[in-house]
Each structure stands twice: as C-alpha cells, then as structure tokens.
Residue frames as qw, qx, qy, qz and C-alpha x, y, z in Angstrom:
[[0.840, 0.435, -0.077, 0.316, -17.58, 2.32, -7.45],
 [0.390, -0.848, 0.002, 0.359, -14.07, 2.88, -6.54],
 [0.618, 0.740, -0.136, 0.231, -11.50, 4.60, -8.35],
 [0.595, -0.741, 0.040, 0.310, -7.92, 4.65, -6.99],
 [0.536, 0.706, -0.189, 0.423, -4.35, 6.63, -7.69],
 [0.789, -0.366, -0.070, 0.488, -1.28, 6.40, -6.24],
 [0.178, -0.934, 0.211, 0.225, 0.84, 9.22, -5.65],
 [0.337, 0.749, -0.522, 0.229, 4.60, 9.63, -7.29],
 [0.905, -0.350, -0.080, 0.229, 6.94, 7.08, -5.51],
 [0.037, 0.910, -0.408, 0.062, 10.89, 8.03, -5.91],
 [0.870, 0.157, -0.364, 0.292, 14.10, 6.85, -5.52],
 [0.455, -0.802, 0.367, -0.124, 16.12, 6.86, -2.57],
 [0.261, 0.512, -0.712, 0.403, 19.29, 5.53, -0.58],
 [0.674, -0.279, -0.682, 0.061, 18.93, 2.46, 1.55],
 [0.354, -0.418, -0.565, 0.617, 17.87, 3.98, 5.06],
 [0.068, 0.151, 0.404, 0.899, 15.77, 6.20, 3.52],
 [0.326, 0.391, 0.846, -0.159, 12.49, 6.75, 4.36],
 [0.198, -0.155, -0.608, -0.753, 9.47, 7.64, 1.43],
 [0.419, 0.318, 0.644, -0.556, 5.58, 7.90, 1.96],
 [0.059, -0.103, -0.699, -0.706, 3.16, 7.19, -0.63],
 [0.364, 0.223, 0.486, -0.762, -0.17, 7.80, -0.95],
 [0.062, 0.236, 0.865, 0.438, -3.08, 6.32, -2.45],
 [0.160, 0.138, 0.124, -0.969, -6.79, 8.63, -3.44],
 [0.243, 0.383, 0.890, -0.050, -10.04, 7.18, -3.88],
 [0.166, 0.089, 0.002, -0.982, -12.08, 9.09, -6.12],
 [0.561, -0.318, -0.487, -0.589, -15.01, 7.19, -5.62],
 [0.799, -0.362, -0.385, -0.285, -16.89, 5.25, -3.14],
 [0.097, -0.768, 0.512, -0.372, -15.69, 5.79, 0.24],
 [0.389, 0.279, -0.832, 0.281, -13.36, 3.78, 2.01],
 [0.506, -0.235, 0.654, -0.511, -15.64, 2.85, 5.19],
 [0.876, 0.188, 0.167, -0.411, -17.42, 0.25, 2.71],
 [0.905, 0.398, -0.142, -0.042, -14.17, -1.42, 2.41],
 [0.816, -0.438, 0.170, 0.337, -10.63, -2.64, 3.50],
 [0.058, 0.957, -0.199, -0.203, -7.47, -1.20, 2.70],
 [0.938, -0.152, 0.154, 0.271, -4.43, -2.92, 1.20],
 [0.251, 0.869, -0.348, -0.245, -0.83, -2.17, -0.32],
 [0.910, 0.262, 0.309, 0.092, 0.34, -4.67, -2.30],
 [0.018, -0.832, 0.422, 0.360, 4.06, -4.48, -4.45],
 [0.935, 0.233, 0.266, 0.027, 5.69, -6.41, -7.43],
 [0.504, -0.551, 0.528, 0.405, 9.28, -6.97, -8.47],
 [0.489, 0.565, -0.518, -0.417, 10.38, -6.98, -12.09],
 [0.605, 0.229, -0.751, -0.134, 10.20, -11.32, -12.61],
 [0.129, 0.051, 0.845, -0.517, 8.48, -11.85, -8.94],
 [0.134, -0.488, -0.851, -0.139, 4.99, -12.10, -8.36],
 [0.132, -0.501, 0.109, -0.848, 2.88, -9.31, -6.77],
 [0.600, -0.305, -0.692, 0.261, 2.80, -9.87, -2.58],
 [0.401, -0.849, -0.231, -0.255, 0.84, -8.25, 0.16],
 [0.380, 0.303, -0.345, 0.803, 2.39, -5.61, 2.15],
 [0.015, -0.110, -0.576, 0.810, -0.02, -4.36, 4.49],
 [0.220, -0.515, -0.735, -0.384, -3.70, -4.19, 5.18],
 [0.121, 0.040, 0.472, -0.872, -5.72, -1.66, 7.33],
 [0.047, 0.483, 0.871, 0.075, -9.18, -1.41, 8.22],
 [0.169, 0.776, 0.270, 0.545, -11.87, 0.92, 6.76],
 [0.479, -0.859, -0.150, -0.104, -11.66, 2.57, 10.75],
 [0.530, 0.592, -0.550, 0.259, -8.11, 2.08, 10.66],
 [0.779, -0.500, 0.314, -0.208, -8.39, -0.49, 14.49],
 [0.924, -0.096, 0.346, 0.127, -6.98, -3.18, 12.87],
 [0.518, 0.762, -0.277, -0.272, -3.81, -3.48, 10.67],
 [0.910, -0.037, 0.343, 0.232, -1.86, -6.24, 9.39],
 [0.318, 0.850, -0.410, -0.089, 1.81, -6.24, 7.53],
 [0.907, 0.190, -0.344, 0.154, 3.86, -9.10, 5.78],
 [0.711, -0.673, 0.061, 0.195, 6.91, -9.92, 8.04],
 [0.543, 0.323, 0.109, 0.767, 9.57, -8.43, 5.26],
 [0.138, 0.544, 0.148, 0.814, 8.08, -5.02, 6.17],
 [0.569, -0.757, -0.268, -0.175, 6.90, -5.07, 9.73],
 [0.524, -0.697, -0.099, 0.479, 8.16, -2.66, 11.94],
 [0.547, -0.185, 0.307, 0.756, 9.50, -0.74, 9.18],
 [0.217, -0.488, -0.470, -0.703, 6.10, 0.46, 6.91],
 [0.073, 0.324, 0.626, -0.706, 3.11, 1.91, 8.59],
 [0.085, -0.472, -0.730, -0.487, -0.46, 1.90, 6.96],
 [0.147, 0.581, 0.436, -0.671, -3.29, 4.62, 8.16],
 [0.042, 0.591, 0.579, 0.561, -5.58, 6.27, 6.24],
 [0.179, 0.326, 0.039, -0.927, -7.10, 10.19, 6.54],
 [0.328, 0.565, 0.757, 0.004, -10.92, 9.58, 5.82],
 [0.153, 0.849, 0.228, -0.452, -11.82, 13.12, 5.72],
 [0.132, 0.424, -0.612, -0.654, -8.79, 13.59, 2.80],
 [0.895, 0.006, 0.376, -0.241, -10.28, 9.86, 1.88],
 [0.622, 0.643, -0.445, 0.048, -6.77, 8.57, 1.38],
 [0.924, -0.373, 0.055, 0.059, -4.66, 5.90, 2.56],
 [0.196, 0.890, -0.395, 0.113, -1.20, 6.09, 3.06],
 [0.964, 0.007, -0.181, 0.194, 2.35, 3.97, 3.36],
 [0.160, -0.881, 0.445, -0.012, 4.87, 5.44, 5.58],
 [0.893, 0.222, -0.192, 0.340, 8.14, 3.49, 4.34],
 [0.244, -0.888, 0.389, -0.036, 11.11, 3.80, 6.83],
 [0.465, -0.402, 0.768, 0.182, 14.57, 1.92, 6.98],
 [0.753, 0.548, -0.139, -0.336, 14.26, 1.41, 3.13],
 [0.541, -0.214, 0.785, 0.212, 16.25, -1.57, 1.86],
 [0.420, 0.410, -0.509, -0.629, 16.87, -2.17, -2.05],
 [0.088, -0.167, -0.978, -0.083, 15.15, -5.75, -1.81],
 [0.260, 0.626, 0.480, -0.556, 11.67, -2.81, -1.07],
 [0.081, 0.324, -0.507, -0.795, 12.36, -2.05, -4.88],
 [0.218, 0.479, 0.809, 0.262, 8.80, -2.78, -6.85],
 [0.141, -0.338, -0.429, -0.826, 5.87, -1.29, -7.90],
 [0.042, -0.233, -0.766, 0.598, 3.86, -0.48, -5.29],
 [0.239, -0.254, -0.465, -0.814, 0.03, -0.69, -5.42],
 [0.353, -0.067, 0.380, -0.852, -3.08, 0.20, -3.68],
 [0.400, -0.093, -0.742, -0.530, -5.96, -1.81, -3.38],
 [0.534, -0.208, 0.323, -0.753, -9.65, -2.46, -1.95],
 [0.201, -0.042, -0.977, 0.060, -11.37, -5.65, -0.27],
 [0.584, -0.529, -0.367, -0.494, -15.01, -6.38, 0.55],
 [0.689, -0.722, 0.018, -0.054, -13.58, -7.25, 4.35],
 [0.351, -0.817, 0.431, -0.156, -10.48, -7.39, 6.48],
 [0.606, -0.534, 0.589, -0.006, -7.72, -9.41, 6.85],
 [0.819, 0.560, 0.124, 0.021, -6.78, -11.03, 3.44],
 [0.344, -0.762, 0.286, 0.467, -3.67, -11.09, 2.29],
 [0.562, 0.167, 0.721, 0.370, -4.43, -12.69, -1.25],
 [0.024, 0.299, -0.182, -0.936, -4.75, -10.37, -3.97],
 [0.065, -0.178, -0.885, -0.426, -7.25, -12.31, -5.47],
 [0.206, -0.595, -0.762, 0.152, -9.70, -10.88, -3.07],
 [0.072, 0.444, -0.012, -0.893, -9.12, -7.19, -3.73],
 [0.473, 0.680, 0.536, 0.160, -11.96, -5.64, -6.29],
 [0.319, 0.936, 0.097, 0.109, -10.30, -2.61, -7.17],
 [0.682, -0.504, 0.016, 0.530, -7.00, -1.75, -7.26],
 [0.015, 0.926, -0.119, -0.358, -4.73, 1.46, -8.49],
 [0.619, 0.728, -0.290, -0.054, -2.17, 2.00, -11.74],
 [0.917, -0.067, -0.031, 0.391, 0.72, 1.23, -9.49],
 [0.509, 0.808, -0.008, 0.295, 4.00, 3.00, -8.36],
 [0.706, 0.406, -0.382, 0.437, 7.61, 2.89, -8.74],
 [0.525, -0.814, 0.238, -0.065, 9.71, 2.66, -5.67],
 [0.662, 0.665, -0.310, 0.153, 13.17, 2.74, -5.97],
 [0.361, -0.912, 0.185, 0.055, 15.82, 1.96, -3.43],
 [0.493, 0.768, -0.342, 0.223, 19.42, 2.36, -3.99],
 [0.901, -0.356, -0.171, 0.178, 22.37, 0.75, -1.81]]
C-alpha cells in the first residue's frame, strides 16, 4: 500500500522559483510510476509531469516544460517538483500521485494519490 504527503507549497512572485515535495510512507516507489498532477479553483485537475520509478524516463505537459523538473531520492523515498520561472497561471493545488506503469498522463490511471498542495503565484 501506498501512502503519500505533500510538503507545504507557498506563495511567491512571478519568477520565483518553489520546490515541493511529495513522501511515501508506504510501499516503495520502484513498484510504481511517479506523477504531479495540479487543479485550479473552477478547472479540472491536469498532468504536470511524470517520472519513472528509476527516474530514466520523464515526461512534462508543454505549459511547464523547461520550467519544472521531476526526480525522486529513493533512499529519502520521495519525489520532488523543482518549480522555476513561476507564472501566476502555475496557481493550483498541486498533487502527487502513483501509477501501475509509465507514461500516462490521465489521472484516471493513478491508484493513489496525496491530500494536495497550495501553490501560489503572485504577479
């Protein structure tokens, strides 16, 4: 079974940058893909990045590529979201979540996913 928690998010100032982190306290992360996933107050909730359990492969919508960076620290077994060049249209809730394999970008295919948390950015 996994259990996940996100770290504290924050508010910043557009060009800002922010990391978050997300902590499995169960069932490690080699027996499963990685995602971060975010939702706007009256949007939908849409896939931000994906990493594998080895972190080889990673994948990131085209609002946030070249700007986020997914990895993961097995040995902490946590996964992490470097956010850089922040932009107040990156304002959601921002949540972890696992996948029986790779490359998905549909939330429907995550089984487990974390409480969620606030990112703020400010123009």
């Amino acid at each position: 079974q996994v259990q996940l928690a996100e770290s504290e998010g924050g508010l910043v100032q557009a060009g800002d940058s922010l990391s978050v982190s997300c902590t499995n306290s169960g069932r490690p992360f080699s027996y499963y893909a990685m995602g971060w996933f975010r939702q706007a107050p009256g949007k939908e909730r849409e896939f931000v990045a994906a990493i594998s359990w080895d972190g080889g492969r990673t994948d990131y919508a085209d609002s946030v590529k070249g700007r986020f960076t997914i990895f993961t620290n097995n040995a902490k077994n946590t996964l992490y979201l470097e956010m850089n060049s922040l932009k107040p249209e990156d304002t959601a809730v921002y949540y972890c979540a696992a996948a029986a394999s790779y490359g998905s970008r549909r939330s429907d295919q995550y089984l487990f996913w974390g409480q969620g948390t606030q990112v703020t950015v400010s123009s």
